[in-house]
Each structure stands twice: as structure tokens, then as C-alpha cells.
C-alpha positions in Angstrom: 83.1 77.8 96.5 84.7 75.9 93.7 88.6 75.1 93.6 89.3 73.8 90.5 92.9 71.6 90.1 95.7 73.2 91.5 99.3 72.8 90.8 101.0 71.5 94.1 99.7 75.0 96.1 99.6 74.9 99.5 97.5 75.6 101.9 97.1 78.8 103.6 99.5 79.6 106.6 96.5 81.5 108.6 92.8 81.0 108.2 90.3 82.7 110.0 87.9 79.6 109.7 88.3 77.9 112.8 87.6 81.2 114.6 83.9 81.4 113.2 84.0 85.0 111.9 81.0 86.3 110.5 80.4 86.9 107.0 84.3 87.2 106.3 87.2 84.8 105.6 91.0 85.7 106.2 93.8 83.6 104.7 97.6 84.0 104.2 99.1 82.2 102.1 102.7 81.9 100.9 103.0 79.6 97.5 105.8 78.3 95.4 105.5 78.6 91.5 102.4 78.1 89.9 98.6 78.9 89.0 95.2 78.5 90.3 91.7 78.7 88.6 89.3 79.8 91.5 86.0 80.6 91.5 83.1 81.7 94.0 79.4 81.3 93.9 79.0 82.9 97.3 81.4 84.6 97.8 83.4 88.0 96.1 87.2 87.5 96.7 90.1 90.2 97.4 93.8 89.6 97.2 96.1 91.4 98.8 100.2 91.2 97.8 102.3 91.0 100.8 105.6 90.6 98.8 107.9 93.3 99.6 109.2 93.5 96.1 107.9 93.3 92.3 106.8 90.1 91.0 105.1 89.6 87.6 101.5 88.0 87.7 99.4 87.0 85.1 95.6 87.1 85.7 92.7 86.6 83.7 88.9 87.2 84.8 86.2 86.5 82.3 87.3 87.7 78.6 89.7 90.1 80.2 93.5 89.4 80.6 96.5 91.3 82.9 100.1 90.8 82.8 101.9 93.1 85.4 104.2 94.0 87.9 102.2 93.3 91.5 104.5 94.9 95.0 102.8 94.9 98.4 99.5 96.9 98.9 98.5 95.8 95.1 94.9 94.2 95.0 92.9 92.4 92.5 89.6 91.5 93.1 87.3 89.2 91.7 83.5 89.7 91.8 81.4 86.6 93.0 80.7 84.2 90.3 84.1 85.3 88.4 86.1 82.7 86.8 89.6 83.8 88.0 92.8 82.4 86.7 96.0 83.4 87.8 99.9 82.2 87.0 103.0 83.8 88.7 107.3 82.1 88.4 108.2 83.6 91.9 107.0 82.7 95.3 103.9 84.7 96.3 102.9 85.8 99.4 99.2 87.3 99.5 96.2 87.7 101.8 93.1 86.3 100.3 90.0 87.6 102.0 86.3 86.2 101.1 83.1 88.3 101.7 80.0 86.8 101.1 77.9 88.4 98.3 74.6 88.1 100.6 76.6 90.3 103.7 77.7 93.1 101.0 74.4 93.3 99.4 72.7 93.5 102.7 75.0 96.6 103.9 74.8 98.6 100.5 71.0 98.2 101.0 70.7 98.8 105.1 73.7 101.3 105.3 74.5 102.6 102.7 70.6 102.2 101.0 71.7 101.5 97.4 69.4 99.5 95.0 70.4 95.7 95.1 71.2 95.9 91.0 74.3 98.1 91.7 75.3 96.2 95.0 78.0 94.0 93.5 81.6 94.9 93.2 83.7 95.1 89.6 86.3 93.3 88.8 89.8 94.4 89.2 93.4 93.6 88.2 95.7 95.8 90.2 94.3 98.6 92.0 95.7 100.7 95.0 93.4 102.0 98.2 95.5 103.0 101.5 92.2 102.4 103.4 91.6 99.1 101.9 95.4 98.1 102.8 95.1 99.5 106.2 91.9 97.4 107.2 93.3 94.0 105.6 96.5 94.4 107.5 94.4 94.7 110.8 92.2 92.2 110.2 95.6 89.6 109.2 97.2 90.8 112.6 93.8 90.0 114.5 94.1 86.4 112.9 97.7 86.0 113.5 96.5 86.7 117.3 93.8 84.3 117.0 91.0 86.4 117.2 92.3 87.8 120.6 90.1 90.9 120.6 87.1 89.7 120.3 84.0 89.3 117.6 82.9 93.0 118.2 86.1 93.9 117.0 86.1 91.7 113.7 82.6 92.7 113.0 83.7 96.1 112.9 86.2 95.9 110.4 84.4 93.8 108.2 81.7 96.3 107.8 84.0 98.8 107.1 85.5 97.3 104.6 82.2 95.9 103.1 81.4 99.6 103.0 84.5 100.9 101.5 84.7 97.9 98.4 81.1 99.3 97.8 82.2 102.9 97.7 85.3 102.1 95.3 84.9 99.3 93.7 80.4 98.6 92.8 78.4 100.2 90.5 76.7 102.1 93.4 79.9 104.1 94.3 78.2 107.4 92.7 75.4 106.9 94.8 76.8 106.6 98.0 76.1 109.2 100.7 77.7 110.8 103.6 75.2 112.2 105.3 75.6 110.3 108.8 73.4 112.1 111.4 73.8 111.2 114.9 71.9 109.6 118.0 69.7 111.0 119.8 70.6 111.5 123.1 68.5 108.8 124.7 69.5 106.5 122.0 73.3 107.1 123.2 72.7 106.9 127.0 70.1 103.7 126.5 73.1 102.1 124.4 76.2 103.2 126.4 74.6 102.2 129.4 73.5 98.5 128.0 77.5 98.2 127.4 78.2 99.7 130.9 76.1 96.3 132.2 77.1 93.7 129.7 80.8 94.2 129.5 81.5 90.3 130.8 79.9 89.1 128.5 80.4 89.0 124.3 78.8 92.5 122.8 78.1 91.8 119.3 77.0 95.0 117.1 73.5 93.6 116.0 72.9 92.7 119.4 73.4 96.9 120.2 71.9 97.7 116.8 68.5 95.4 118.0 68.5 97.7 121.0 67.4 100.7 118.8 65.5 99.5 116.4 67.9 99.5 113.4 70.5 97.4 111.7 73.9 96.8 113.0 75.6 99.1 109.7 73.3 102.2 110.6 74.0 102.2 114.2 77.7 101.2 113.8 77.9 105.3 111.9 75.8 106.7 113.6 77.5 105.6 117.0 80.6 106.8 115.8 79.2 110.2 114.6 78.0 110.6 118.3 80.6 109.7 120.1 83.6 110.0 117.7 85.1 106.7 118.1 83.5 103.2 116.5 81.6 100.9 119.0 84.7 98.3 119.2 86.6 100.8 120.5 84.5 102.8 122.7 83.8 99.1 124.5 87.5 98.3 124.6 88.0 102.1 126.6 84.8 100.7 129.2 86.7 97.3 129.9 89.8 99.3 130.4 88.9 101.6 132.7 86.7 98.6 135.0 89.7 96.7 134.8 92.0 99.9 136.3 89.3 100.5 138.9 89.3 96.6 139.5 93.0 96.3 140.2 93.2 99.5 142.1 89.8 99.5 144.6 89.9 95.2 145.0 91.7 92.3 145.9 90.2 90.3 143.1 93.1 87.7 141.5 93.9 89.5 137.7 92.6 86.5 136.1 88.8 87.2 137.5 88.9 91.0 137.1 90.0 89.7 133.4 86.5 87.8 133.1 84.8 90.2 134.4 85.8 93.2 132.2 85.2 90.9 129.2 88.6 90.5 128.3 89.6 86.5 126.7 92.4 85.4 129.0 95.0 87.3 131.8 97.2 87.8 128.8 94.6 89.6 126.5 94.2 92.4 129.6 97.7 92.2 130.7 98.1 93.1 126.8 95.7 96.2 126.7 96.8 97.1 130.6 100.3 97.8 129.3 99.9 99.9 126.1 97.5 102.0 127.5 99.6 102.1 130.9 103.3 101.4 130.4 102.7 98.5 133.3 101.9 95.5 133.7 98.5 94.4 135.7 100.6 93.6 139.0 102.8 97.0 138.5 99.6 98.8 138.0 98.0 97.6 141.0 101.0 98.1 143.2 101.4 101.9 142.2 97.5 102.5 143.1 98.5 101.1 146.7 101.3 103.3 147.0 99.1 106.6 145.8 
């Protein structure tokens, strides 16, 4: 990645690269007055406004040139490789989020089977996608949290949005298919039961896809056409209810039953504990004594 000199920008408020995520970088960043000239040789690039009013923007990408009114939800992005120049005269506040170009090729080819020649994205001034918005706003909340629920999690949403920039935004959008099938039923029990046994420990999706044979974007749809929700999620539900059955059936302090549902601290359980029950650990465990 090349950053070419700035005028007094500053750095971003929230990265996501001390956490180590995978193939995916999430910054905020809040700047004063000014331009950059960025550019990626590994990486494509989405912005993301986060003002909550209009702000005029000037970008230029290659020979191409955009003067507009950007508001919140607004993205531009800019294809690996893409000389992008932008200038604004109002503070900006935007999420910046890097995938790399090896990670999207890979899923247009494993999940989504596309040919690699159309598995780049197109460049874009100031588009609109509700699904796009609602992932990068997850994804900044999981950073702002510090990465609280976990890689599986993370990995999730970056294939999902890997997958939707590829449907929208590539040449290969008219080639994409929905035709999902399902799991077979020994594939679902063989995998369900592999999380039933491992939920201590980190669960990473190409560790799950491994288990059958096929890549981590294949299983990660096909798992959620079986089952109806996405892998992260179903897990999550498994540590939950170990935890309840923990805190109900043991005397084990809420700090081990944490570890040993998988969950990062006391506070990440006590976290999930209460919006799924309305109680805290302690509370929850007291009312299962009284039943």
C-alpha cells in the first residue's frame, strides 16, 4: 500500500490492525480539511461517509473526476491498483475498509465460481447499497468493541461482504448464482457435533470448512441454507445455551464457565447472558436455584 504525501491528516481513530483480522482492514477516521492521494497494490479500498449531514467531496480515480454532495451511507470505492485522489473543506468522518484483492478473487472463484478475469470490483464515486451499509456498520461496532466476538464472527462478515462487492460492484455480477443447495444430513450432524466439542476453544470457518472437504465460502452458504442461521451465529446460540446449563446445573465461578463456553472474558458472557436473558450471570443463576 502506497500513501503518497498528505496534508496534516490524521490518523485513524479505530484500526482493526492490532486485532489481526483476516484478509480485511477497518479504520475510522475523522479528518480536518484537506486531500489525500492513496493508492493500493494489494488491496481494493471502500469508503464509507459517517457524516450525518451533506458535505461536498471532490474525487478523482484514473481519468475520471466527481464533484458531489456525499451524506452518511454514501460509498466510493476504489479498485486495487487505482490512483485515488480526493479533496473535501469540511471535517470528514468516514470508515475506510481494505480487502485484499487475493481474498476477493479467491471467493468469486471458490463461492461464487466466477472466472478470475471478471473477479475485480469497478470503480465507484457515490453509490448507495443498504446491505453494504449494514455489514460496514457491524463490522465498525465489532472494532469499537475490540474484536470482543470473536474471529468466527469477523470472518463471517467479511465474506459476506466480499461476496456482495462481487455481486454489485465486479464485472462478474451477471454471472453470479443463487443456487445454494444444502448439507447433507451427515455433513450437518458431523459439523454441528465438531462445534458441540470444540466450543472452548477458537472455531474458525476454514477450520469447519476442512472438515467437509470444501472451502470455508461454500460451507459458510451452504450451512446457512441448512440450518437457516450463518455459522457465527449458530455457535454463539451453542455457547449460550452451555453457559445457561453451566450456571444453572454447577457451582463453577462465572469466569471458568466463561472459558469454557468459549466466550473472551466474564464481561463478553455476562454481555450475551443479558440480552438474550434480561439478567445478569449471577441473577440468572439465582433464579435457576429458586425454580
Amino acid at each position: 500500500m502506497v500513501h503518497l504525501p498528505q496534508n496534516g491528516l490524521h490518523p485513524p481513530i479505530y484500526s482493526s490492525e492490532p486485532l489481526g483480522w483476516k484478509n480485511i482492514v477497518v479504520e475510522e477516521f475523522c479528518q480536518p480539511p484537506g486531500q489525500e492521494t492513496y493508492q493500493s497494490q494489494t488491496e481494493h479500498t471502500i469508503c464509507i461517509s459517517l457524516n450525518n449531514r451533506p458535505y461536498r467531496l471532490l474525487q478523482v480515480m484514473g481519468d475520471r473526476r466527481y464533484t458531489g454532495l456525499f451524506t452518511q451511507g454514501d460509498i466510493a470505492i476504489a479498485p486495487v491498483g487505482e490512483l485515488f485522489f480526493c479533496q473535501w473543506s469540511e471535517q470528514d468522518k468516514y470508515l475506510r475498509i481494505r480487502i485484499a484483492s487475493q481474498f476477493l478473487q479467491q471467493v468469486a472463484q471458490e463461492a461464487l465460481e466466477i472466472n478470475r478475469d471478471r473477479a475485480e470490483l469497478l470503480s465507484e464515486f457515490r453509490v448507495r447499497n443498504p446491505q453494504i451499509e449494514a455489514i460496514a456498520m457491524m463490522l465498525l461496532t465489532e472494532l469499537k468493541n475490540g474484536g470482543l466476538a470473536g474471529q468466527l464472527y469477523v470472518e463471517s462478515l467479511t465474506n459476506i461482504l466480499t461476496v456482495h462487492l462481487l455481486r454489485n460492484y465486479s464485472a462478474a455480477q451477471r454471472y453470479v448464482t443463487s443456487d445454494y443447495g444444502k448439507l447433507s444430513d451427515r455433513q450437518l450432524l458431523q459439523v454441528t457435533d465438531y462445534i458441540n466439542n470444540h466450543l472452548a476453544q477458537e472455531i474458525k470457518l476454514s477450520d469447519l470448512g476442512k472438515l467437509l472437504g470444501m472451502s470455508q465460502f461454500h460451507f459458510a452458504r451452504l450451512f446457512k441454507q441448512s440450518i437457516g442461521v450463518a455459522p457465527h451465529q449458530y455457535v454463539l446460540q451453542q455457547r449460550l445455551e452451555r453457559a445457561k446449563h453451566l450456571l444453572k446445573e454447577t457451582e463453577l465461578p462465572v469466569m471458568e464457565i466463561a472459558m469454557l463456553c468459549g466466550f473472551s472474558s466474564h464481561s463478553h458472557l455476562g454481555k450475551w447472558i443479558r440480552q438474550h436473558t434480561g439478567m445478569a450471570p449471577k441473577d440468572y443463576r439465582l433464579k435457576g436455584l429458586g425454580e
